[in-house]
C-alpha positions in Angstrom: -11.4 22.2 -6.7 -9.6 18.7 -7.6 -11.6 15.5 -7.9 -8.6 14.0 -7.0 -6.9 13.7 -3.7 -3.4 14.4 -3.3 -2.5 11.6 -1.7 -2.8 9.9 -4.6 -0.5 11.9 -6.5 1.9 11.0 -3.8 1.3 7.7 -4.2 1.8 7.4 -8.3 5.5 9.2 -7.9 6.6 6.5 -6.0 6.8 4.3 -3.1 5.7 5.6 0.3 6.4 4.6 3.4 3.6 3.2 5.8 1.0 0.6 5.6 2.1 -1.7 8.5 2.3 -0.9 12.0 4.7 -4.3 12.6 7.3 -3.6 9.7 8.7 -1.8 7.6 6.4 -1.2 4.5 6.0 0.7 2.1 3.0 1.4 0.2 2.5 1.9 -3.9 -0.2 3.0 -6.1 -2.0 2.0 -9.8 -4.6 3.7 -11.6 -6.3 0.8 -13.9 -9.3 3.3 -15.2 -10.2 6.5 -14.5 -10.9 7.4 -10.9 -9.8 3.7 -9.9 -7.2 3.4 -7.4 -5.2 0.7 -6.3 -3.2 1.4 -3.2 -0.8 -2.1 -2.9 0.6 -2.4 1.0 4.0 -4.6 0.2 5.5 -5.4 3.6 9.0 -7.0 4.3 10.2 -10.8 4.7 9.8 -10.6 8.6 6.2 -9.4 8.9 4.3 -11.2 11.4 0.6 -10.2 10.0 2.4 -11.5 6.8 3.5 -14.6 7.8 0.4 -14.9 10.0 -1.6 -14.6 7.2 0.6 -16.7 4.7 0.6 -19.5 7.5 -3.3 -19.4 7.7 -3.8 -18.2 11.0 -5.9 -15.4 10.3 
């Protein structure tokens, strides 16, 4: 049995789409140290949570 879930794997091949329900996202992955993951959510220029968030509203 692997240690590792394969949604990870997915993750490291590539971008993913996903990660925002109010644009169109896509989501990435980075492995600083062992059994570390860093799943990054990067959503577009006309996200509202973004902007919301950017503006200080949240």
């Amino acid at each position: 049995m692997s240690a590792r879930p394969d949604l990870f794997d997915h993750l490291e091949e590539g971008p993913m789409p996903g990660g925002c329900n109010f644009c169109d996202a896509y989501l990435t992955a980075e492995v600083p140290f062992r059994g570390v993951y860093l799943v990054h959510v990067h959503h577009d220029d006309r996200c509202p949570v973004l902007r919301s968030r950017a503006a200080g509203s949240n």
